[in-house]
DRENDO-1510 file (C-alpha; in Angstrom, 1 decimal, always signed):
<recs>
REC; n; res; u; v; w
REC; 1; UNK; +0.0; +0.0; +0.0 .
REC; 2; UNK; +2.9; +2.1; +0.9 .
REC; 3; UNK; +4.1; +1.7; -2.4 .
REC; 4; UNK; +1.4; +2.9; -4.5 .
REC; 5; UNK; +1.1; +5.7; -2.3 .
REC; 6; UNK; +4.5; +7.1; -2.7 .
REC; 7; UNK; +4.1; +6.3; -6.5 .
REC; 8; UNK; +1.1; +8.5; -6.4 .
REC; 9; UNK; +2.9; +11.3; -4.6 .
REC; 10; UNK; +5.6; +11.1; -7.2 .
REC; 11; UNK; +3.0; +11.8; -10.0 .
REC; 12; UNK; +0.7; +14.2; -8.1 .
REC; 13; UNK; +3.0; +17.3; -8.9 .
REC; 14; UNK; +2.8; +16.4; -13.0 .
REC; 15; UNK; -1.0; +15.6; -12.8 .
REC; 16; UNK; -1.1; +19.6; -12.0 .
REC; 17; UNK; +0.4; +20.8; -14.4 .
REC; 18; UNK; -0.9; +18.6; -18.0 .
REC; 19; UNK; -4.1; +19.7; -19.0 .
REC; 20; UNK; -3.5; +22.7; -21.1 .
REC; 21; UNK; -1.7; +20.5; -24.3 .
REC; 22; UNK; -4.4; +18.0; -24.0 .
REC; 23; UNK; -7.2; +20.0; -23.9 .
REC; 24; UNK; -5.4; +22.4; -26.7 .
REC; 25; UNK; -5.1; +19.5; -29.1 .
REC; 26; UNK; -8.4; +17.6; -27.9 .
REC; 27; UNK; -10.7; +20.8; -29.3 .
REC; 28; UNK; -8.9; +20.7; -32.8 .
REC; 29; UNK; -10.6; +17.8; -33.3 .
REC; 30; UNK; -13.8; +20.0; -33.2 .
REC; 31; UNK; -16.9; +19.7; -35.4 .
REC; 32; UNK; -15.1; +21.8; -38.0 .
REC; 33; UNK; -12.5; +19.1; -37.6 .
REC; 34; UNK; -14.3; +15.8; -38.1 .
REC; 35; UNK; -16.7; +17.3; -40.9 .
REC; 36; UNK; -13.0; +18.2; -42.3 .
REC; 37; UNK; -11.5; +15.4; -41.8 .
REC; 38; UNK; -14.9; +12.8; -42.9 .
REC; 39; UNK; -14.8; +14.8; -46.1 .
REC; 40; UNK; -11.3; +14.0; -46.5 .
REC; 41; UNK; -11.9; +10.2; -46.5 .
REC; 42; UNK; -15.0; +9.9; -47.7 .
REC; 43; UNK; -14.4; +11.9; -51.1 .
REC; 44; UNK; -10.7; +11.1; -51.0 .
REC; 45; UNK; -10.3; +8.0; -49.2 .
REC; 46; UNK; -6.8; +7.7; -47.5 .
REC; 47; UNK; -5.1; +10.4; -50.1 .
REC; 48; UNK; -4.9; +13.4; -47.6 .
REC; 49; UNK; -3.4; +11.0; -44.3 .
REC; 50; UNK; +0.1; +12.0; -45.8 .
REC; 51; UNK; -0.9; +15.6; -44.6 .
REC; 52; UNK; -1.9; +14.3; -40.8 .
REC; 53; UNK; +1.9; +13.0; -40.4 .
REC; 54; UNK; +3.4; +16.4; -41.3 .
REC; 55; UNK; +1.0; +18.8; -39.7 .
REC; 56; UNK; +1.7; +16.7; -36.3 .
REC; 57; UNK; +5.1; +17.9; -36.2 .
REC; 58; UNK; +4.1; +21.4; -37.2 .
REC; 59; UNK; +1.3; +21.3; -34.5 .
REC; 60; UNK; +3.6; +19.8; -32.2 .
REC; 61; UNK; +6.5; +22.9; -32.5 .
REC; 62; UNK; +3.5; +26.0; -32.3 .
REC; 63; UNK; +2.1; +24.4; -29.5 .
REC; 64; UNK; +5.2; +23.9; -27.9 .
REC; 65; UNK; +6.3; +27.3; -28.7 .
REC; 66; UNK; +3.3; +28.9; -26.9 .
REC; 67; UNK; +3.5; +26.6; -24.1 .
REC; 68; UNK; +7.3; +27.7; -23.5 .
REC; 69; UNK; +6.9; +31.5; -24.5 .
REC; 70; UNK; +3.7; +31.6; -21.9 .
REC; 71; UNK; +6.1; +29.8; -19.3 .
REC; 72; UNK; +9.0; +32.1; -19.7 .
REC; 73; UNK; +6.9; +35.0; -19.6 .
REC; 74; UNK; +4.3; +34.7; -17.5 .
REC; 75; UNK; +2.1; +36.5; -20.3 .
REC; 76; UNK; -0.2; +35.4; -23.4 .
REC; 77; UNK; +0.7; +35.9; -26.7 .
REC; 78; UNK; -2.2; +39.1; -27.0 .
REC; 79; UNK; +0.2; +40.8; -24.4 .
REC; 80; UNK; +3.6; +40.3; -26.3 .
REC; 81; UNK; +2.4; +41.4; -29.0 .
REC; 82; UNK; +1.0; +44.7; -27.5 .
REC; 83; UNK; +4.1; +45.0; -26.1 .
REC; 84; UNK; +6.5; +44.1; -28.6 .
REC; 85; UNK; +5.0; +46.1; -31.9 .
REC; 86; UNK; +2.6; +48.3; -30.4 .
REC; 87; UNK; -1.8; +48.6; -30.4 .
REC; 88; UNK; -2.2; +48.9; -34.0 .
REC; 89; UNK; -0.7; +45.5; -34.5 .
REC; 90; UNK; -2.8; +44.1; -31.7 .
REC; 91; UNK; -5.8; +45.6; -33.2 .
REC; 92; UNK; -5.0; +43.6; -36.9 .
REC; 93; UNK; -4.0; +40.3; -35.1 .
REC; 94; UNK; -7.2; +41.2; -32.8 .
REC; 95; UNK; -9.4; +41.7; -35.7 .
REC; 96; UNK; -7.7; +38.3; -37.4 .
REC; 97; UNK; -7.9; +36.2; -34.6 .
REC; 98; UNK; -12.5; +37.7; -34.2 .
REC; 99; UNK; -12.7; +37.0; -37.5 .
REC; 100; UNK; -11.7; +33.3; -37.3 .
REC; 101; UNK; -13.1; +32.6; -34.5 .
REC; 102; UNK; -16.8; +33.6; -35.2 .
REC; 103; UNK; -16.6; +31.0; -38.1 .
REC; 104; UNK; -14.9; +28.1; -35.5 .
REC; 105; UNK; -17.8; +29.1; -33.2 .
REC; 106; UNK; -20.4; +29.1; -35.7 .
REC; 107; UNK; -18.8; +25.8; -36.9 .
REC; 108; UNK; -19.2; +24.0; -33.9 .
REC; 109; UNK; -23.2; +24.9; -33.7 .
REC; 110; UNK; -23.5; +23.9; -36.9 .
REC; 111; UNK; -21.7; +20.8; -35.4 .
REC; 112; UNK; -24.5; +20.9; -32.4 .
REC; 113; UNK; -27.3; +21.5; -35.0 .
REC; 114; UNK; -26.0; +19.1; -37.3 .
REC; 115; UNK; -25.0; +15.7; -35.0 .
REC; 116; UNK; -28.9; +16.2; -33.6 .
REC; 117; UNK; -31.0; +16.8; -36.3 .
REC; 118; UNK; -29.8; +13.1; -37.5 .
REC; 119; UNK; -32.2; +12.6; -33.9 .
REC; 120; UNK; -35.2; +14.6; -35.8 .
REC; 121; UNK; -34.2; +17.8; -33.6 .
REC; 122; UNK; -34.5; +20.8; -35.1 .
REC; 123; UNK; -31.8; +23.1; -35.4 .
REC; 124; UNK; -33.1; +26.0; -33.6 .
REC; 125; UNK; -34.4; +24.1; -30.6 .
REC; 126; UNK; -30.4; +22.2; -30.4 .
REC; 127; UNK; -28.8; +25.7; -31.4 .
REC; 128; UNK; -30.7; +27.3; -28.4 .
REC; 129; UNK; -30.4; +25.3; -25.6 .
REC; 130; UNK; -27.2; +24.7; -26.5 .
REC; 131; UNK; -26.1; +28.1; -26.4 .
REC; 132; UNK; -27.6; +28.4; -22.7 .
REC; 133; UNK; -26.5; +25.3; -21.4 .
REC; 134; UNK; -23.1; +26.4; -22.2 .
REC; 135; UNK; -23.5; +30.1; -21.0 .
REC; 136; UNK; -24.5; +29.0; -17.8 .
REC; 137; UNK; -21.8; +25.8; -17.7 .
REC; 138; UNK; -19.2; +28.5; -18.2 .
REC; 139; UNK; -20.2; +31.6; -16.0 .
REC; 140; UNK; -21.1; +29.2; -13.3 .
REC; 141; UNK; -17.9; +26.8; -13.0 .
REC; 142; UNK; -15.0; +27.4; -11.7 .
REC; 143; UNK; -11.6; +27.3; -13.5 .
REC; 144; UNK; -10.2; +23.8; -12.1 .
REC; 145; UNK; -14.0; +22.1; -12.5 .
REC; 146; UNK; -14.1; +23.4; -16.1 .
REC; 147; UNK; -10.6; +21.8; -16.8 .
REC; 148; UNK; -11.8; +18.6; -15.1 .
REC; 149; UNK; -14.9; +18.8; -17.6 .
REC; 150; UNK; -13.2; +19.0; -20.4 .
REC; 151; UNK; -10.3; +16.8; -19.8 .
REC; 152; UNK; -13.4; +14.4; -19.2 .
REC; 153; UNK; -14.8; +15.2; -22.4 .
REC; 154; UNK; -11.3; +14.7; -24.0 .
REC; 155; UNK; -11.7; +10.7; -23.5 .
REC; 156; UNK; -14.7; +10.4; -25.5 .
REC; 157; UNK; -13.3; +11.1; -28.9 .
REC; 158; UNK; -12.3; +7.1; -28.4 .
REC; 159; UNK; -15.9; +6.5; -30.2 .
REC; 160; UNK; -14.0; +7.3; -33.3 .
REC; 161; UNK; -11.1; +5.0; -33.2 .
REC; 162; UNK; -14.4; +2.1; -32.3 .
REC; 163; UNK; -16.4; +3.5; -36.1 .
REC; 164; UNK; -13.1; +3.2; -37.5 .
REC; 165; UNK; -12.3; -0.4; -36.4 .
REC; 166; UNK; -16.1; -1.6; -37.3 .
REC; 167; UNK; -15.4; -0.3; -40.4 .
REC; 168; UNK; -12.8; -2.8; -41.8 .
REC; 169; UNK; -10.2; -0.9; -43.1 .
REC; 170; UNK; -7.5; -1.7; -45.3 .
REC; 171; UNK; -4.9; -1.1; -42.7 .
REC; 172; UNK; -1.5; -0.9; -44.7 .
REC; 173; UNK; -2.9; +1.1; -47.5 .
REC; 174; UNK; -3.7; +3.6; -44.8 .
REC; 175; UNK; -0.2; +3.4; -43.5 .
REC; 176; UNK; +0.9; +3.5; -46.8 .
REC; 177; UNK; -0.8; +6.3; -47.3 .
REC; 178; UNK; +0.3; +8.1; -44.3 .
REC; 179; UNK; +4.1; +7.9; -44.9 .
REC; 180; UNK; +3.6; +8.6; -49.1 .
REC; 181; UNK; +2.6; +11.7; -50.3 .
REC; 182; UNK; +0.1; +11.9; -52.8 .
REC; 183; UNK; -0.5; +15.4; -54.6 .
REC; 184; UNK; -3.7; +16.8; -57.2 .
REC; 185; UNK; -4.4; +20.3; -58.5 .
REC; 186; UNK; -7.8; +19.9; -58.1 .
REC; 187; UNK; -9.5; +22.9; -56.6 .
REC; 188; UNK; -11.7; +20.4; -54.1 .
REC; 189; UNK; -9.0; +18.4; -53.2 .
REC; 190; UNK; -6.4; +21.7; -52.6 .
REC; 191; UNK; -9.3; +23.2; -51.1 .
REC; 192; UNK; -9.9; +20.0; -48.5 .
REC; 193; UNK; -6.2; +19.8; -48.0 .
REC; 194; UNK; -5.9; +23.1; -47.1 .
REC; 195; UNK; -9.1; +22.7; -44.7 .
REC; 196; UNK; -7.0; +19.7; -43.0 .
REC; 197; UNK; -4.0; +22.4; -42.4 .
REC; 198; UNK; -6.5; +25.0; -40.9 .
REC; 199; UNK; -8.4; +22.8; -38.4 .
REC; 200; UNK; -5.2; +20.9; -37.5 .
REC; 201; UNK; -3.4; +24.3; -36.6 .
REC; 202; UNK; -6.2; +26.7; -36.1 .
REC; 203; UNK; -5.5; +30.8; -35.0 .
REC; 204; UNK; -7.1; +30.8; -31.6 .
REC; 205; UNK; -4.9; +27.8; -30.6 .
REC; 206; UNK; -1.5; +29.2; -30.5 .
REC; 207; UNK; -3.4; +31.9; -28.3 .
REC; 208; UNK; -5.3; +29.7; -26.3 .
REC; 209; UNK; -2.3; +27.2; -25.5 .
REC; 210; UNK; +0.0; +30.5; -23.9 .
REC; 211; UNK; -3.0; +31.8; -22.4 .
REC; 212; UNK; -3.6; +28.9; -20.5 .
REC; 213; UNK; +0.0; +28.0; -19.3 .
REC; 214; UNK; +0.4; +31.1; -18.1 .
REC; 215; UNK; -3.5; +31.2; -16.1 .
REC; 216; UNK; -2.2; +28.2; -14.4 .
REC; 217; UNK; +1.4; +30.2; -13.4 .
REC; 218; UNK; +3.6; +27.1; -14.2 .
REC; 219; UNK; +7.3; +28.3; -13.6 .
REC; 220; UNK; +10.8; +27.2; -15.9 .
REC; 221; UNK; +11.1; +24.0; -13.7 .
REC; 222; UNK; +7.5; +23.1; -15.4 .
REC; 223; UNK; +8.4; +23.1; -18.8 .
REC; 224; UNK; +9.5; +19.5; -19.5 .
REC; 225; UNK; +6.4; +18.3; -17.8 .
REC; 226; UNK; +4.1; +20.8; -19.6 .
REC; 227; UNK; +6.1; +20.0; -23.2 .
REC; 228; UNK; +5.0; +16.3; -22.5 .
REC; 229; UNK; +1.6; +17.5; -21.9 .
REC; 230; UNK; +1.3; +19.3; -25.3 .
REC; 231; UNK; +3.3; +16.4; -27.4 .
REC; 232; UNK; +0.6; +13.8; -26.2 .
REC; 233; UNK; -1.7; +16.2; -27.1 .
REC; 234; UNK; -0.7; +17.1; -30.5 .
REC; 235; UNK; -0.7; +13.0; -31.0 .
REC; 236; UNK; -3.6; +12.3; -29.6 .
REC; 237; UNK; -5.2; +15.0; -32.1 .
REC; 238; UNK; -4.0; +13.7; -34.8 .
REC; 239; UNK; -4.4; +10.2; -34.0 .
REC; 240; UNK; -7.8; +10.7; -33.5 .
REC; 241; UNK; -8.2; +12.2; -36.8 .
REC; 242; UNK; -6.3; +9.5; -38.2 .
REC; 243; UNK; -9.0; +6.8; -37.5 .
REC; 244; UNK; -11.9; +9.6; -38.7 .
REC; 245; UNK; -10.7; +9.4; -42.3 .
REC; 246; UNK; -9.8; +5.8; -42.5 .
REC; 247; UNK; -13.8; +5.5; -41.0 .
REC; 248; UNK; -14.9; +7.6; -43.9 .
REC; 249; UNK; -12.4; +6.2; -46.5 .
REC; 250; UNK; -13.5; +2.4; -45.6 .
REC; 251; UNK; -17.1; +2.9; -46.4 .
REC; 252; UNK; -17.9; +5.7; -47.9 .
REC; 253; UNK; -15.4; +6.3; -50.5 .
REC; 254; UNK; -14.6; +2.6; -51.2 .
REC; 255; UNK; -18.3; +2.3; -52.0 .
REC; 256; UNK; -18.4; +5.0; -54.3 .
REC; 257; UNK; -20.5; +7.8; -52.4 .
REC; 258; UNK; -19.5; +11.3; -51.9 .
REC; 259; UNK; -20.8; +13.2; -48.8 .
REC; 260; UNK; -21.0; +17.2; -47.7 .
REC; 261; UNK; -20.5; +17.4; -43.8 .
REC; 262; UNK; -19.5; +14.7; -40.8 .
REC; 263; UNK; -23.9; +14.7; -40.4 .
REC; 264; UNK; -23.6; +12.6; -43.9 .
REC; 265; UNK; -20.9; +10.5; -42.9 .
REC; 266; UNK; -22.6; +9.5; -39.8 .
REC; 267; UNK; -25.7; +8.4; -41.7 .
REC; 268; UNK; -23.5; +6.9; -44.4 .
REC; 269; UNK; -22.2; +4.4; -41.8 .
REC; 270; UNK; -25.0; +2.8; -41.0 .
REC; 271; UNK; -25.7; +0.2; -43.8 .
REC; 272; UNK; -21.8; +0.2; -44.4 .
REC; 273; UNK; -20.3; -0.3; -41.2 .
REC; 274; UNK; -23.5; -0.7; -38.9 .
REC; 275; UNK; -26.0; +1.1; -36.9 .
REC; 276; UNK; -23.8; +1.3; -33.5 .
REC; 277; UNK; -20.9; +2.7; -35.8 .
REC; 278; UNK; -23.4; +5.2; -37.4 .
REC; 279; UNK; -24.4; +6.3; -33.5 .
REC; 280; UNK; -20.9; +6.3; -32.4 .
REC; 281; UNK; -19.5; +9.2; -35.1 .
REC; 282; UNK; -22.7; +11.0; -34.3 .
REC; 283; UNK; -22.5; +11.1; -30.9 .
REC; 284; UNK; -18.6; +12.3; -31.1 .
REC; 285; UNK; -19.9; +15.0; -33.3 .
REC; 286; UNK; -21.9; +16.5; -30.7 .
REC; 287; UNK; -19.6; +15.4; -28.1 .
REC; 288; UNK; -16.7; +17.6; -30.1 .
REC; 289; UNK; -19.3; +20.4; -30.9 .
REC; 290; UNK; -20.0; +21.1; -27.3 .
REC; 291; UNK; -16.6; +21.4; -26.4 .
REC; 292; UNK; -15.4; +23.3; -28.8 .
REC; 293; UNK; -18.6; +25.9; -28.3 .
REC; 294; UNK; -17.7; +26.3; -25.1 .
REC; 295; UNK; -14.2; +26.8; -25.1 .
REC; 296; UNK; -13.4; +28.9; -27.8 .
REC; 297; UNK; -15.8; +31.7; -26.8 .
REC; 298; UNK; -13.7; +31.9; -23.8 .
REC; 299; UNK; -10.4; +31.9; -25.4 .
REC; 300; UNK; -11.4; +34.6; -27.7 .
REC; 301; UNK; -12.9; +36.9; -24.6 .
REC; 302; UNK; -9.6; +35.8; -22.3 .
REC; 303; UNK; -7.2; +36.9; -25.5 .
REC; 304; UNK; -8.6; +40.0; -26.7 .
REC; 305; UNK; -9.0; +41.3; -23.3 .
REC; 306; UNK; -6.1; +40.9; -22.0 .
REC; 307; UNK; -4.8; +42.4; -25.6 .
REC; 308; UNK; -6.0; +45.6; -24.5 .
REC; 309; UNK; -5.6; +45.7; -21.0 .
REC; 310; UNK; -8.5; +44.4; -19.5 .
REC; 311; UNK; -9.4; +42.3; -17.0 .
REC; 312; UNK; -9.7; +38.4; -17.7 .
REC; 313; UNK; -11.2; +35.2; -15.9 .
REC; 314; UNK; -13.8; +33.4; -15.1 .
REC; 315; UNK; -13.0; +34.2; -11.2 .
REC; 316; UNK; -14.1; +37.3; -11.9 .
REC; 317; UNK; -17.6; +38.8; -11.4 .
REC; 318; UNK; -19.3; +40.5; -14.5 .
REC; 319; UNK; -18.8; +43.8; -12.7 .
REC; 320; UNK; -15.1; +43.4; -12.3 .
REC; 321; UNK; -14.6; +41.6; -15.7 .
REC; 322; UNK; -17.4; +43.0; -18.1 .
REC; 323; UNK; -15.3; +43.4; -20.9 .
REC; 324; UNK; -14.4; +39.9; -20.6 .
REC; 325; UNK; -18.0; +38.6; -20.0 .
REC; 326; UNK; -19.4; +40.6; -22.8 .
REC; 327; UNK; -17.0; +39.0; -25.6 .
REC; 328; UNK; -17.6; +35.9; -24.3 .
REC; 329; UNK; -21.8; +36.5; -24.9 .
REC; 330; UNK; -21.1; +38.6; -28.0 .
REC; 331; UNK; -19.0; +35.7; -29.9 .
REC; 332; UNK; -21.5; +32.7; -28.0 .
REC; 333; UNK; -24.4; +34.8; -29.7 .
REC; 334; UNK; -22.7; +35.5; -33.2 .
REC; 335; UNK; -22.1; +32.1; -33.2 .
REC; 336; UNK; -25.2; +30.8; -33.1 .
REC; 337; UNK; -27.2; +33.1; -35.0 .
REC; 338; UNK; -25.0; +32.1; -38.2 .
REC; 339; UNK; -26.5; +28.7; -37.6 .
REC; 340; UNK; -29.6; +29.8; -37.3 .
REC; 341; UNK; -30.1; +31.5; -40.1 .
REC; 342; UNK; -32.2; +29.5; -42.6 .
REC; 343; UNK; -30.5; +30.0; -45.9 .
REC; 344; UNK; -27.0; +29.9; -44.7 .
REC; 345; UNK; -25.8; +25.9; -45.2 .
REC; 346; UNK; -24.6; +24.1; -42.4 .
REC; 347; UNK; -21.5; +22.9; -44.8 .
REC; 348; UNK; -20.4; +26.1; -45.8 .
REC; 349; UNK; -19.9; +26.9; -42.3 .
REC; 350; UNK; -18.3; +24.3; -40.8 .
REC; 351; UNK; -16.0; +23.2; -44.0 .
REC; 352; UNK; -14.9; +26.6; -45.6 .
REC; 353; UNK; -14.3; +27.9; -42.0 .
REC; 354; UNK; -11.4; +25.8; -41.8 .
REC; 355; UNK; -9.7; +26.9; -44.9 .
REC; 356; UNK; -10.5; +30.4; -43.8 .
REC; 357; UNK; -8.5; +29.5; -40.6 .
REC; 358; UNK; -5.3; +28.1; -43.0 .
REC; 359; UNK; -5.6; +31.5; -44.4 .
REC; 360; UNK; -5.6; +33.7; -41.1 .
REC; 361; UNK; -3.0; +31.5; -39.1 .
REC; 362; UNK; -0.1; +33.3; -41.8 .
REC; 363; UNK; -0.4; +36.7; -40.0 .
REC; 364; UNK; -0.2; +34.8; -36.6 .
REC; 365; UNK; +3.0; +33.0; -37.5 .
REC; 366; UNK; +4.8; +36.3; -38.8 .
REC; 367; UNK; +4.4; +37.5; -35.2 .
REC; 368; UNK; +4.7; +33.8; -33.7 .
REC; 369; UNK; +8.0; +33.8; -35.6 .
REC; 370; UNK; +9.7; +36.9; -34.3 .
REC; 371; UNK; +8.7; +37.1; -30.6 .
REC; 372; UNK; +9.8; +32.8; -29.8 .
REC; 373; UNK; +13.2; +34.2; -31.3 .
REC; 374; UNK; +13.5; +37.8; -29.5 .
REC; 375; UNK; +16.1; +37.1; -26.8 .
REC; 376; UNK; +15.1; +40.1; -25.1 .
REC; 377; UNK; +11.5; +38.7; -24.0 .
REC; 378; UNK; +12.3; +34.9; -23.7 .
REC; 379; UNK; +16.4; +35.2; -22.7 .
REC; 380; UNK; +17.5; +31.5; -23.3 .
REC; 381; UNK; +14.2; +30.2; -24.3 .
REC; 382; UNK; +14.6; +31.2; -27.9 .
REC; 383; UNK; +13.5; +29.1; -30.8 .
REC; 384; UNK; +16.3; +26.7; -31.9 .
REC; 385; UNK; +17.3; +25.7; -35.3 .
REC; 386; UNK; +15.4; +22.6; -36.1 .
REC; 387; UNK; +12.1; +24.9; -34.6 .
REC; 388; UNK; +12.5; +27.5; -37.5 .
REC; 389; UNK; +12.5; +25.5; -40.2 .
REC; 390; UNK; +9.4; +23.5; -39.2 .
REC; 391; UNK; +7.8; +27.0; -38.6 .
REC; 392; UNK; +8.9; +28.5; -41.6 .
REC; 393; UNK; +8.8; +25.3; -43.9 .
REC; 394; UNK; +5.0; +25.2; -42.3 .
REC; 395; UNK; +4.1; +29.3; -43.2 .
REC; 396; UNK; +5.7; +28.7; -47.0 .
REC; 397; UNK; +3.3; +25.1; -47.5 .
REC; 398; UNK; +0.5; +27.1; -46.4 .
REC; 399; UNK; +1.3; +30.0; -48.0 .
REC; 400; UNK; +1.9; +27.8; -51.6 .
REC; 401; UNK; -1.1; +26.2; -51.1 .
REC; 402; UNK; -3.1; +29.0; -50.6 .
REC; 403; UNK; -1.7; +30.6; -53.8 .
REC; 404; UNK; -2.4; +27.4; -55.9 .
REC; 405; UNK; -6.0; +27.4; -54.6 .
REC; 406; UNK; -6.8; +30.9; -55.5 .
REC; 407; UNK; -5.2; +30.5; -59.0 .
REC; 408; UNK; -7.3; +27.1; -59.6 .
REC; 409; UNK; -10.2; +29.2; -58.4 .
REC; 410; UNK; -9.6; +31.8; -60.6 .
</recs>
């Protein structure tokens, strides 16, 4: 007994500080995410895994990088900024960061609206109580019963790994597929890959992930710890996405079918893979939606806040936070008024949101870029070689990408 206690002791000091990479990679896999990622296999069956392996080590280094700047400095990434190049900066990466976030909080009602209309529930009655219920879970909770929540929440995306197993895959043409490139000009298959970039490494997560590191005051003697916390999460991310598009790619796409949004795939599963499969990827889907919903409308109020100076947290009242409580209603509400709009499709919101986010993460990277490497701000915790090219090999892809697209477009 003595044993296992001492053994628990041991771990007690690393079990509170993990959490922030976890949960940071865990809401990637949003409802943007899996419709991204069920398109991906369904209309191009194990094609686009190639691009899972590399954005894991790009993932892996931002995330990392935020973790360590927030470490070293105590501050988020909003406040560096400020700092570093001045308010009218702040103000563009501000306005950046709004705009992409409205469409990843829209994204995940759709997400909401779609996963339970496949239950015959109409979108505004899932929109709307989904909007309170999450209001009320987040101005209610405190900050260590929130992270408990949705480290909780984290363990459910296994329902995907279960749909892709019932699903019979070919297993080494999907390893194959992860380790071999495969390329096409075509404008949907650039656009989906470039979809797969932008929910993979989305804007408000290299925010979030510095924001929340330095919430929880970890010190320099944390940082190990905390980098193992954000590499499991970057693989669990992408592992989980891994075992969405083989689902998608064993059924759907093997049998010929082409679908829209991760709704379709769900109800695509059934006669192929079988009605509990069918249930499983429709219950992540809202599972994912939820938590996405309710965490990036605080991230976005936390970061622009503190941007300009104002106070931040849910441990504070509305009178002593209001700029911080009204962002946090204002984006909620935005959100879910996109959704509820009748003529607006569900899959132009959660899909083309996510190549929207490929698009607005270049700014972020510019000024990701030059702050990890200002010795001034982070003293020995600068960038290090092998860091600089994946960042910069990571802006050019997107940045080629992006260019091919709009040319194909065009």
């Amino acid at each position: 007994m003595m044993f296992f206690k001492n053994k628990f002791l041991r771990i007690l000091p690393i079990l509170a500080i993990i959490g922030p990479g976890i949960i940071s990679g865990s809401v990637d896999n949003d409802a943007g995410g899996i419709t991204t990622y069920s398109i991906a296999g369904g209309n191009f069956g194990y094609s686009l895994l190639w691009v899972l392996f590399l954005t894991t080590f790009s993932l892996a280094i931002t995330q990392e990088i935020g973790a360590r700047m927030g470490i070293a400095t105590g501050k988020g990434l909003s406040s560096l900024i400020r700092e570093k190049f001045g308010v009218r900066w702040t103000t563009f990466i501000m306005a950046v960061l709004f705009i992409a976030n409205i469409g990843v909080i829209a994204a995940e009602f759709a997400g909401i609206a779609a996963s339970l209309e496949i239950f015959s529930i109409p979108r505004f009655v899932a929109v709307g109580i989904a909007a309170l219920l999450i209001f009320f879970l987040i101005t209610k909770g405190s900050f260590k019963s929130l992270e408990k929540t949705f480290l909780a929440i984290s363990l459910f995306y296994v329902v995907y790994i279960i749909s892709a197993v019932m699903a019979h895959p070919v297993w080494g043409e999907a390893v194959k597929s992860l380790i071999i490139p495969s390329f096409s000009l075509n404008k949907n298959y650039l656009l989906t890959f470039i979809a797969v970039v932008g929910t993979t490494i989305t804007p408000w997560g290299q925010f979030f992930i510095q924001d929340y590191v330095a919430d929880k005051k970890l010190s320099t003697e944390d940082l190990n710890i905390e980098r193992g916390d954000v590499f499991i999460g970057t693989f669990l991310t992408n592992f989980i996405a891994f075992f969405i598009i083989v689902a998608c790619a064993a059924t759907i796409f093997t049998h010929g079918q082409v679908i829209n949004d991760a709704k379709d795939a769900a109800l695509a599963l059934k006669p192929l893979a079988g009605n509990l499969a069918s249930i499983l990827f429709a219950f992540g889907l809202l599972n994912a939606s939820v938590f996405g919903a309710a965490l990036v409308p605080v991230s976005t109020a936390y970061v622009i806040s503190e941007a300009f100076g104002f106070e931040s947290g849910l441990n504070f009242s509305f009178g002593e936070a209001p700029q911080f409580y009204g962002l946090f209603a204002l984006t909620l509400i935005l959100g879910a008024l996109f959704v509820v709009v009748p003529f607006i499709p569900l899959i132009s919101i959660l899909f083309l949101s996510q190549a929207l986010n490929a698009i607005l993460l270049l700014p972020i990277f510019v000024f990701l870029y030059l702050l990890s490497n200002d010795k001034k701000i982070l003293s020995e915790h600068t960038n290090h070689k092998i860091i600089n090219v994946i960042l910069i090999a990571t802006f050019t892809a997107i940045s080629i990408i992006s260019l091919i697209l709009l040319i194909s477009m065009l």
